[in-house]
C-alpha positions as a printed NumPy array, in Angstrom:
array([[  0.   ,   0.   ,   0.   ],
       [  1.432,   3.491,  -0.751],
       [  0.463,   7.342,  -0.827],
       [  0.009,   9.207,  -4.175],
       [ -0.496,   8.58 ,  -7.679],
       [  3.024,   7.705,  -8.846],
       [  2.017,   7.928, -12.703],
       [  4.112,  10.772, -12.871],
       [  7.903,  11.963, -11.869],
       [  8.441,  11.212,  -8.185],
       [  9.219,  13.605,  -5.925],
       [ 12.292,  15.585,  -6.811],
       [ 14.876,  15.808,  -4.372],
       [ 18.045,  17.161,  -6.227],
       [ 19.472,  16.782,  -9.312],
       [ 22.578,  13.631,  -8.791],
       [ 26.547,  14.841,  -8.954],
       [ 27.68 ,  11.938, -11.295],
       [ 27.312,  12.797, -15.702],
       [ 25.745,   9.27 , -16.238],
       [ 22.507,  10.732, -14.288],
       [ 22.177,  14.392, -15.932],
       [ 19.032,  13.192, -18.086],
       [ 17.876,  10.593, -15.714],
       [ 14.115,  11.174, -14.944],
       [ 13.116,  10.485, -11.039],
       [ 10.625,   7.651, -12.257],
       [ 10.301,   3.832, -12.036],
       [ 11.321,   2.577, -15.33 ],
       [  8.987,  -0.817, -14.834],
       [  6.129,   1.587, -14.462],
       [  6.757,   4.111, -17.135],
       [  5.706,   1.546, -20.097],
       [  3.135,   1.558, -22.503],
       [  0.02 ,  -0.305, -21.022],
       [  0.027,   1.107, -18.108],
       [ -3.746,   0.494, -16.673],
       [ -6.147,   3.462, -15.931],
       [ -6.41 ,   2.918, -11.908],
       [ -9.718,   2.036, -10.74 ],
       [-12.11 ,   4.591,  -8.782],
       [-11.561,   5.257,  -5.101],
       [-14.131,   3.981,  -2.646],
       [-16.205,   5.955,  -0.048],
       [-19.518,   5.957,   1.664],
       [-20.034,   2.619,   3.518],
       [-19.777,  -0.714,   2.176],
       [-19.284,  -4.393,   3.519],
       [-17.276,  -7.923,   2.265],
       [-16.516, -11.347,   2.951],
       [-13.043, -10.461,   2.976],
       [-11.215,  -6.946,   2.576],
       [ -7.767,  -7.392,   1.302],
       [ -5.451,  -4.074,   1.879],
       [ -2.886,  -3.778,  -0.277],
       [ -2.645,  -4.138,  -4.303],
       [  0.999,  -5.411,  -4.514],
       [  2.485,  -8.511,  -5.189],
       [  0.588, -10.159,  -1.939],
       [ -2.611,  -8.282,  -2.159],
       [ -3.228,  -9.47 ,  -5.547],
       [ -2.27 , -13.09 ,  -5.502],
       [ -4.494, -13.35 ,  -2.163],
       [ -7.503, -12.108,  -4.149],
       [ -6.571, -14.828,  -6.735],
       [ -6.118, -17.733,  -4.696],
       [ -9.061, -16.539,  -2.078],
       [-11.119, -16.654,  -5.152],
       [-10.767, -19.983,  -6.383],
       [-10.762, -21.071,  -3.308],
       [-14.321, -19.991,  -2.81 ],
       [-15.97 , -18.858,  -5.949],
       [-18.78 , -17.233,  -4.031],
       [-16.857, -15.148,  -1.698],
       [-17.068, -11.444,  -1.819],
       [-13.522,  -9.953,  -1.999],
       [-12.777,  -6.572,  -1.764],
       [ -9.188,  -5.026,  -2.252],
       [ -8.045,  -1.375,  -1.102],
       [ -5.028,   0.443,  -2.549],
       [ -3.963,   3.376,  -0.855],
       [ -1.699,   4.474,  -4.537],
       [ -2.208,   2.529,  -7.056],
       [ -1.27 ,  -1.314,  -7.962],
       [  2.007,  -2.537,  -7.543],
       [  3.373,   1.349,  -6.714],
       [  5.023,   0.205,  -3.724],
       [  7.769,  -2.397,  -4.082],
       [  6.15 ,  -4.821,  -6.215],
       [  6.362,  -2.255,  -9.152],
       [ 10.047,  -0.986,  -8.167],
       [ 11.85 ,  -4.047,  -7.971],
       [ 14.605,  -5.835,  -9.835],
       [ 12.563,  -8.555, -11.633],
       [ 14.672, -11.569,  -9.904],
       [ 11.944, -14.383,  -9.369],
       [ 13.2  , -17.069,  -7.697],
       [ 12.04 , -19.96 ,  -5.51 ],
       [ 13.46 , -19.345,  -2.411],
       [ 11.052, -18.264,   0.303],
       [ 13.809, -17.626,   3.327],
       [ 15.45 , -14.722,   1.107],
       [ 17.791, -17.814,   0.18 ],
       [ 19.052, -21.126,   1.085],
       [ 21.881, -19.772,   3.875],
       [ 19.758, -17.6  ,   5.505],
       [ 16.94 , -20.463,   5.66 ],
       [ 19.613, -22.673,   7.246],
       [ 20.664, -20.171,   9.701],
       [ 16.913, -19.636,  10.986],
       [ 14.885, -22.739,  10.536],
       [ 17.621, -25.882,  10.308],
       [ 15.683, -28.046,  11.212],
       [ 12.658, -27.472,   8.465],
       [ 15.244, -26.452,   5.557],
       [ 14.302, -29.14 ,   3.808],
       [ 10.518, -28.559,   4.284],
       [ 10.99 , -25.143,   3.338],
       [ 13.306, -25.807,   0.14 ],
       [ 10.639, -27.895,  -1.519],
       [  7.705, -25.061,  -0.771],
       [  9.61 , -23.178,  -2.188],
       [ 10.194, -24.973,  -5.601],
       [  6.301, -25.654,  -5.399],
       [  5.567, -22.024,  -5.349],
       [  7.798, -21.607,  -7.67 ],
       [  6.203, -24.026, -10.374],
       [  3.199, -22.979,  -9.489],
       [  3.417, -19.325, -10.137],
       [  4.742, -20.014, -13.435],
       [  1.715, -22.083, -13.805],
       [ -0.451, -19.677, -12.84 ],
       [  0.889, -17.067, -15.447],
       [ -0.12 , -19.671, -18.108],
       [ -3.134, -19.712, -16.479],
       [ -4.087, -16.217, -16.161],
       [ -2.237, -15.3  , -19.844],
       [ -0.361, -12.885, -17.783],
       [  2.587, -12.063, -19.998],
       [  5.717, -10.849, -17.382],
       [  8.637, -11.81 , -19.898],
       [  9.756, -14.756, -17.563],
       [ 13.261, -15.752, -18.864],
       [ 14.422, -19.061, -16.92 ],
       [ 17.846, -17.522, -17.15 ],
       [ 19.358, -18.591, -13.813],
       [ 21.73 , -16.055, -11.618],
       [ 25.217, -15.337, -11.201],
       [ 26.45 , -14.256,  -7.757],
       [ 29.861, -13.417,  -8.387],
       [ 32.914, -12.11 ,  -5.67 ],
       [ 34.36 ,  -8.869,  -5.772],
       [ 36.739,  -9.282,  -3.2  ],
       [ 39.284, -12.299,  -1.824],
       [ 37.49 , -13.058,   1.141],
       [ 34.036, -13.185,  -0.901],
       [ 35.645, -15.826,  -3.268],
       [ 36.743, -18.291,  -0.336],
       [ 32.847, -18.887,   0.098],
       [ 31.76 , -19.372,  -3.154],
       [ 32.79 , -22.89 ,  -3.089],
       [ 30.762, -23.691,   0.226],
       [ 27.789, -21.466,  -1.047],
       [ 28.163, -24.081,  -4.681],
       [ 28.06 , -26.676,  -2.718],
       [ 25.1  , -25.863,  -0.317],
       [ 23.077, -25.297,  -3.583],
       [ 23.855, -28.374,  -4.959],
       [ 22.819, -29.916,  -1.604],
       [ 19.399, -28.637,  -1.891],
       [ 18.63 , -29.725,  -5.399],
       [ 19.872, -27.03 ,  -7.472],
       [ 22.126, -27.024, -10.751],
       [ 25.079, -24.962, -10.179],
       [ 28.369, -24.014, -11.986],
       [ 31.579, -22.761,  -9.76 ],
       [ 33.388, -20.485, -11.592],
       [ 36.863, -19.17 , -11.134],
       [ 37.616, -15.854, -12.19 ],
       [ 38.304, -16.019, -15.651],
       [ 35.32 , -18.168, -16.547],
       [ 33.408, -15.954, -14.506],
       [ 34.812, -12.762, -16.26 ],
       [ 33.744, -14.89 , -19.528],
       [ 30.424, -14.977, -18.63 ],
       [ 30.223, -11.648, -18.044],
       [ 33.222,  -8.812, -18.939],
       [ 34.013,  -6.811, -15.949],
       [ 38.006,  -6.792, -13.791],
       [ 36.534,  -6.691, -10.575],
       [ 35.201, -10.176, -10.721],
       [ 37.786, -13.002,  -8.561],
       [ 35.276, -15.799,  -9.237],
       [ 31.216, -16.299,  -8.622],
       [ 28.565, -19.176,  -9.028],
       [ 25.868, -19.997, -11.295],
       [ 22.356, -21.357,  -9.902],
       [ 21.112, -22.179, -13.516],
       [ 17.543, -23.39 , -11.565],
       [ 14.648, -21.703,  -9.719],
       [ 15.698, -18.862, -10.888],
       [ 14.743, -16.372, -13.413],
       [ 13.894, -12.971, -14.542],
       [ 10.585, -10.935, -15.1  ],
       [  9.654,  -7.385, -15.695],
       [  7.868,  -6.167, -12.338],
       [  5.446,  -3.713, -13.91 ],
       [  3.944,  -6.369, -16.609],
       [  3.486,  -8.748, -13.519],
       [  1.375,  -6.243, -11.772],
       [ -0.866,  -5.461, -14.344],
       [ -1.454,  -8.955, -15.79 ],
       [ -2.346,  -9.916, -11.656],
       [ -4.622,  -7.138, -11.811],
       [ -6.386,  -7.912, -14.979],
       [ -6.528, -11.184, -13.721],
       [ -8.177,  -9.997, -10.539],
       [-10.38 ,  -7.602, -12.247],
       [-12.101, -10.001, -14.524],
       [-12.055, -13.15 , -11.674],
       [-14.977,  -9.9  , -10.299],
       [-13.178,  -9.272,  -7.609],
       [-14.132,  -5.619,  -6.285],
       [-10.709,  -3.323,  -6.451],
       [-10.716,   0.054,  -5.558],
       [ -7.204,   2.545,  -5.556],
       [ -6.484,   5.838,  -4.272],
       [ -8.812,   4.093,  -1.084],
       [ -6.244,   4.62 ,   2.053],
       [ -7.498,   2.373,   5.388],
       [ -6.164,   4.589,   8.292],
       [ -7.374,   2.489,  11.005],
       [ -9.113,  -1.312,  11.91 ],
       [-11.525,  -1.977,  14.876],
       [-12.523,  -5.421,  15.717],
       [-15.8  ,  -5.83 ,  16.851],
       [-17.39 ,  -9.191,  18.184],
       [-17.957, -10.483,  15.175],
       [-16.45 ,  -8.356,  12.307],
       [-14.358,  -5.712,  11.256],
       [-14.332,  -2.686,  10.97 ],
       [-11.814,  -0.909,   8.376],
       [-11.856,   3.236,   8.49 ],
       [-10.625,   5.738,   5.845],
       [-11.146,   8.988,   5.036],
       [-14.955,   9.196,   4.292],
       [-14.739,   5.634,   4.242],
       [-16.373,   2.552,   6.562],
       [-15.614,  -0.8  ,   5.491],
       [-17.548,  -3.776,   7.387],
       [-15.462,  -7.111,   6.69 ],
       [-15.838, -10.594,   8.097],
       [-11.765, -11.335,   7.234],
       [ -9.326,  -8.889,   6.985],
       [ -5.977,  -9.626,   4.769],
       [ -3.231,  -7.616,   5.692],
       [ -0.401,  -7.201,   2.587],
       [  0.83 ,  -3.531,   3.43 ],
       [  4.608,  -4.819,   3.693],
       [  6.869,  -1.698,   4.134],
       [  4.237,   1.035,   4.482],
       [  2.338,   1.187,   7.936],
       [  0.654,  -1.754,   9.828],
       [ -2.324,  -1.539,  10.828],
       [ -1.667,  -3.95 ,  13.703],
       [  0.846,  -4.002,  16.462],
       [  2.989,  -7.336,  15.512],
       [  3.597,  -5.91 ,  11.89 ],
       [  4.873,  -2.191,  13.036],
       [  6.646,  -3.917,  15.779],
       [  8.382,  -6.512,  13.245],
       [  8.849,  -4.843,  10.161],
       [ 11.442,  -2.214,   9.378],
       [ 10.781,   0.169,   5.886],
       [ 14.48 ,   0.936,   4.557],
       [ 14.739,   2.683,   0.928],
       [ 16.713,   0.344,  -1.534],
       [ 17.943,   2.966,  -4.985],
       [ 17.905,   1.333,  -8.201],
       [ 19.146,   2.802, -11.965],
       [ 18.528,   2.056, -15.461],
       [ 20.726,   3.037, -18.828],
       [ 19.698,   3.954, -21.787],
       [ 19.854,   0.698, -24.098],
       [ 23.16 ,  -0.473, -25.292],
       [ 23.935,  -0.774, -28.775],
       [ 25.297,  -4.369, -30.045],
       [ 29.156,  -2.893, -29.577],
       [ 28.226,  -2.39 , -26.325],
       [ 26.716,  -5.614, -25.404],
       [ 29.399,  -7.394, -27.341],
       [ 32.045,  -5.833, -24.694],
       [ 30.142,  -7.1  , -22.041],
       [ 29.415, -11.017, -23.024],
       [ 26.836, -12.173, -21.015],
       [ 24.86 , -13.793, -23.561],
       [ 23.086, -16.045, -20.961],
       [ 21.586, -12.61 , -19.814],
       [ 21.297, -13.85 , -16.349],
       [ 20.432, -11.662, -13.236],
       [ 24.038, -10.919, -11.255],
       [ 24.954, -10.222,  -7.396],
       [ 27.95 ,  -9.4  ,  -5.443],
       [ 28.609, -11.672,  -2.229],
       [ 29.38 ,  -8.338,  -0.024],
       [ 27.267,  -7.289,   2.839],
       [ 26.745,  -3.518,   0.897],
       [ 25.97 ,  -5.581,  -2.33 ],
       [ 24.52 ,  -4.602,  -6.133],
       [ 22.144,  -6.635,  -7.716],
       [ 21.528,  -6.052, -11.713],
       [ 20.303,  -7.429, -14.769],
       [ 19.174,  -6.687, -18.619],
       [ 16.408,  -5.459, -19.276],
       [ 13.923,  -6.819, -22.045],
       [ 14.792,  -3.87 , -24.259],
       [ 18.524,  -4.287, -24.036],
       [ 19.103,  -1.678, -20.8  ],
       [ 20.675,  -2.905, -17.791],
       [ 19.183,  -2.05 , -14.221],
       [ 21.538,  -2.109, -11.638],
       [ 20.338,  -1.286,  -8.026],
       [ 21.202,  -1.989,  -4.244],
       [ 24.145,  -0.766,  -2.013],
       [ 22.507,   1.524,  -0.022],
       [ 19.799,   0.387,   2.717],
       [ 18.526,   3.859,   4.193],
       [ 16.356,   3.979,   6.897],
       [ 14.341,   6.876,   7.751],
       [ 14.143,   8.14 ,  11.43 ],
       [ 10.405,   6.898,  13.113],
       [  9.681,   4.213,  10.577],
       [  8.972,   7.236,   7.6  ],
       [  7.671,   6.3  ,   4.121],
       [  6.628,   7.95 ,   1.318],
       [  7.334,  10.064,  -1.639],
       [  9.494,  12.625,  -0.783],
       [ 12.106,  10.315,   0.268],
       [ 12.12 ,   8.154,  -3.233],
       [ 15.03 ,  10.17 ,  -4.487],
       [ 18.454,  10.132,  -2.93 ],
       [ 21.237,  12.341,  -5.399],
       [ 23.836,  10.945,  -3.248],
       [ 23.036,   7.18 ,  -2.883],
       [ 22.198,   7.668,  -6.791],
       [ 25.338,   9.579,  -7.591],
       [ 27.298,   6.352,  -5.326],
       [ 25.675,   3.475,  -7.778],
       [ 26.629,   5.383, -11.009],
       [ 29.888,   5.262,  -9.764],
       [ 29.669,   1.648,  -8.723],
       [ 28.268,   0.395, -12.365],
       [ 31.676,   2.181, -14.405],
       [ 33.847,   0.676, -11.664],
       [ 31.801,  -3.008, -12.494],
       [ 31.615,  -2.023, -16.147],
       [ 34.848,   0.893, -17.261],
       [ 33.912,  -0.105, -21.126],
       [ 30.489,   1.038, -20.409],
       [ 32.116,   4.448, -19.994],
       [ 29.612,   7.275, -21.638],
       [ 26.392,   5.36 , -21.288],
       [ 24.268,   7.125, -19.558],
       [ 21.155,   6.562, -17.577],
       [ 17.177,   7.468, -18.326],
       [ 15.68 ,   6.54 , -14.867],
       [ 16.16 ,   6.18 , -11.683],
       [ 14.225,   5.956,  -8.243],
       [ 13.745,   4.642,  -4.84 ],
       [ 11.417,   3.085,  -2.77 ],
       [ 11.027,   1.251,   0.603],
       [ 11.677,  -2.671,   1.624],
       [ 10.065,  -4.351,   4.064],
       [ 12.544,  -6.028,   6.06 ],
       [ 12.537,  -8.213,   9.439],
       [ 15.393,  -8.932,  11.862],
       [ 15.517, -12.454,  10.347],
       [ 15.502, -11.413,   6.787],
       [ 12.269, -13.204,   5.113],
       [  8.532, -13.002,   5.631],
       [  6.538, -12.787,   8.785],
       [  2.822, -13.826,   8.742],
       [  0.104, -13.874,  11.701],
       [ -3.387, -13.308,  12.837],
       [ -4.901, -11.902,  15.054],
       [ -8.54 , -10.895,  16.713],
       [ -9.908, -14.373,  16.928],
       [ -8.559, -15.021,  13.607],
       [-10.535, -12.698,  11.75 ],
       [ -7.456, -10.63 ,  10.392],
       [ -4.199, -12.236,   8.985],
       [ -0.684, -11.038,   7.137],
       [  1.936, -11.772,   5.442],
       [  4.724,  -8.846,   4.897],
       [  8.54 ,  -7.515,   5.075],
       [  9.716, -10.258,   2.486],
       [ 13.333,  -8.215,   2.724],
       [ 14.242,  -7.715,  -1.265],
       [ 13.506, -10.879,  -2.619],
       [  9.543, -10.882,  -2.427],
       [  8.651, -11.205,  -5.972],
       [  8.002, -15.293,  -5.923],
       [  8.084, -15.24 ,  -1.709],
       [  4.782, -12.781,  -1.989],
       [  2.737, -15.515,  -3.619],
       [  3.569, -17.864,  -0.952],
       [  2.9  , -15.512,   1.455],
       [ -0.761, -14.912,   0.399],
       [ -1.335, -18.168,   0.536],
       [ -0.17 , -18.693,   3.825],
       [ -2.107, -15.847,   4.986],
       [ -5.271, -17.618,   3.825],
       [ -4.46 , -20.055,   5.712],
       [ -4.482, -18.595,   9.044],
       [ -7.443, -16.819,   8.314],
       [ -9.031, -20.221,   6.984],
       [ -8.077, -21.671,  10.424],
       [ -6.954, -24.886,   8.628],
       [ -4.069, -26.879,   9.975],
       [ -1.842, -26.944,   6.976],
       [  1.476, -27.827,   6.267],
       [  2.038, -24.124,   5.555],
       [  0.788, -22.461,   8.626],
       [  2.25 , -25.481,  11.301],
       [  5.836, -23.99 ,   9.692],
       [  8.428, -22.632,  12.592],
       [  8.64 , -19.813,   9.989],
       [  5.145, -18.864,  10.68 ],
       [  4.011, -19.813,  14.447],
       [  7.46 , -18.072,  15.293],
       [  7.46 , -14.514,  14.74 ],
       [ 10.666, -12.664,  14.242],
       [ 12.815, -10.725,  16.836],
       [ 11.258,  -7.62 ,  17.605],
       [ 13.262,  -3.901,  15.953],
       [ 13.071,  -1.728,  19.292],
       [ 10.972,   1.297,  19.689],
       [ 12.191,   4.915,  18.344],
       [ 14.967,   6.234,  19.675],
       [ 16.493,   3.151,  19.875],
       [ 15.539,   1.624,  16.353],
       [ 17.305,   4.44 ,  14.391],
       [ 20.041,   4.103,  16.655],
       [ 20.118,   0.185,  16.085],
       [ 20.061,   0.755,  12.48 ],
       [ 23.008,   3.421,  12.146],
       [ 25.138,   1.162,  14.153],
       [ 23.961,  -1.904,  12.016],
       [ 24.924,  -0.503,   8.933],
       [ 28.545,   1.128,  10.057],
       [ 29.3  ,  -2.4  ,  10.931],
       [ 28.528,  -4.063,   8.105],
       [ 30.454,  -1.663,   5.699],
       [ 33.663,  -1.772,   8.299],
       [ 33.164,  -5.87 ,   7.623],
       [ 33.295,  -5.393,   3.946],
       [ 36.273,  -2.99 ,   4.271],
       [ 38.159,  -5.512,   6.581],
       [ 37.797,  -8.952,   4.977],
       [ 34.489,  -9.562,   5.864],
       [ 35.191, -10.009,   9.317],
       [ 32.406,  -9.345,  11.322],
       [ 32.731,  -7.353,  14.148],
       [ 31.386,  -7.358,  18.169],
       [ 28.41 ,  -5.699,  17.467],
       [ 27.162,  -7.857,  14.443],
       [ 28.984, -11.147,  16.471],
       [ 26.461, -10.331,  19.434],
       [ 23.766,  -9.676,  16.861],
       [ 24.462, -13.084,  15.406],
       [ 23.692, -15.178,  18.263],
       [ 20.8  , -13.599,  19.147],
       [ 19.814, -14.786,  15.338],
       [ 18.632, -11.127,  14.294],
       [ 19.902,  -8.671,  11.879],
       [ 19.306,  -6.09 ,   9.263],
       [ 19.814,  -6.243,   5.325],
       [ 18.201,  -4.963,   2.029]])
């Protein structure tokens, strides 16, 4: 759920230092593509549903879809404070992978002991989204290209072989590369080595995803209704009560998918931290260009590094390249005058001619911000609450664009009341470690995040501070 429109230039905050960005426009290049849906009218007055979803991102939209065919007859209302898929479902990187613990390690260093459980959910939701696009005809230019995580620095490439071989453990195809086959794959000097997870992984553009969810909703008759902002929820004895501006909503269920932007119940603002994540795109490359660079498997790419860039091409022959920064904004703070950041911008066009110097003179058409939902444990939380009649699922930390549909469905779930295999998970019954209250969380965070970029600068050794943050099994990433 977000505030504003966002069909036009966000909110300017500076013009960027670096050349590369002089023409960039402050908007989401996903977004700003032909097609682009008319949003739906806002909702007002008093009205009433089986089940009120709020939210029209990633989650909110594959709830609708799965609550529908799970009961036909069901009325299903969805409320969009913006408009579909503005928030981070729209602003993302397109990665789409399987993993639903923000990846294998992190998985392993939370739930051990239901990996294995998890791992294969994972691969089902996988397959079964990319059913469910045949399904729909949703169109999201899904290429099953795999992804390259590649080290940029000595003590990055003596894990690669351990992080190969922990894939392979788990099922997945995988390629070790040393540096020159990994420079091979794709041009650039700073690469010492990296690995290739050719499976349950691939690419899609974010903003075609949205829309073909949405038309999918739309025409399944499920109510939807944007620029509708829920400011508050009141649970009565045997319903709830959702209240906006001019607005009274009376639901039986209530399906919480707000992920960065603010909970409407206590466990989600107390578990869920909203940090702004920059991401820029080029202008496209000519075939010179892309012939200097290789990478004709077009895969999506990763640095190992705790400050790390994620990028990839584009369907029209661009390249995105986004990450680094993880900014946090003093009293949990979203919205749209903080989606531009000249210096954070003016740091990853720097980054990309480091990663790329015969790129030198491209320059860049868009770039934007936007916040991340993240948790102390790094993957999605879900819960109920009020005798069951109000459920999430949120703060899938970056890597939310396959998690999300999982997380619907395991939202259903608790709302259904069902036993499944889903909702008896560790992952769910347990929530994560609390962020503390304001002072302390901005404090927690600036501290966090000077000792992760001292551990990049020294070897990757971690420090006390992230040590003692390690064995309490919390943390904080993008």
């Amino acid at each position: 759920m977000a505030e504003g429109n966002g069909r036009s230039h966000l909110a300017p905050a500076g013009r960027p230092a670096h050349p590369a960005l002089a023409e960039a426009e402050p908007s989401v290049f996903w977004l700003d593509q032909p097609g682009r849906p008319d949003p739906s009218p806002s909702l007002t007055g008093t009205t009433e549903a089986d089940l009120v979803i709020v939210g029209a991102g990633y989650t909110g939209l594959w709830a609708a879809l799965q609550a529908r065919a799970d009961h036909p007859g069901r009325d299903i209302l969805v409320l969009e404070a913006g408009e579909a898929g503005i928030g981070a479902s729209g602003r993302n990187g397109g990665f789409l992978a399987a993993s639903i613990t923000h990846g294998i390690a992190n998985g392993v260093a939370h739930f051990p002991d239901e990996i294995d459980t998890l791992v294969r959910l994972g691969h089902e939701n996988y397959d079964g989204l990319l059913a469910d696009l045949d399904r729909y005809g949703i169109d999201a230019s899904f290429r099953p290209t795999g992804e390259l995580d590649v080290a940029v620095a000595p003590w990055q490439a003596d894990e690669l072989e351990a992080h190969a071989a922990l894939l392979a453990h788990h099922g997945e195809d995988v390629a070790l590369l040393d540096a020159a086959a990994a420079r091979a794959a794709v041009s650039s000097p700073t690469y010492l080595g990296g690995v290739w997870q050719k499976t349950h992984v691939g690419l899609v553009d974010p903003g075609r995803l949205v829309w073909g969810l949405l038309a999918a909703v739309t025409s399944s008759g499920i109510r939807l209704r944007e620029h509708t902002p829920v400011r508050a929820l009141e649970a009565r004895r045997d319903h709830v009560v959702l209240r906006g501006l001019h607005l009274e909503v009376r639901a039986r269920q209530v399906l919480l998918a707000t992920n960065a932007f603010p909970g409407l119940v206590a466990p989600i603002r107390r578990s869920v931290l909203p940090v702004y994540d920059h991401v820029l795109v080029t202008e496209p490359l000519n075939a010179a260009q892309w012939s200097s660079l290789g990478w004709a498997d077009g895969q999506g790419l990763s640095d190992m590094g705790n400050q790390f860039h994620y990028y990839r091409p584009t369907p029209d022959g661009r390249i995105l390249w986004g990450g680094w920064d993880a900014l946090y904004h003093f009293g949990n703070r979203v919205g749209p005058a903080l989606e531009q950041d000249p210096g954070s911008q003016s740091t990853l066009a720097g980054h990309f001619f480091t990663t790329f110097p015969q790129l030198e003179g491209v320059r860049f058409t868009h770039r934007w911000g936007g916040p991340i939902a993240t948790t102390s444990r790094f993957m999605l939380t879900a819960g109920r609450a009020h005798q069951g009649r109000v459920a999430w699922a949120v703060g899938y930390t970056g890597l939310g664009v396959g998690a999300s549909r999982f997380g619907a469905r395991v939202a259903l779930d608790l709302l259904s009341g069902d036993p499944t295999e889903r909702a008896r998970l560790a992952a769910v019954r347990r929530p994560p470690f609390p962020f503390p209250p304001e002072p302390a969380r901005g404090a927690v965070v600036t501290m966090t995040r000077r000792a992760l970029s001292r551990a990049d600068e020294h070897e990757g050794r971690r420090g006390p501070w992230l040590r003692l943050l390690d064995t309490l099994g919390v943390g904080f990433d993008s």
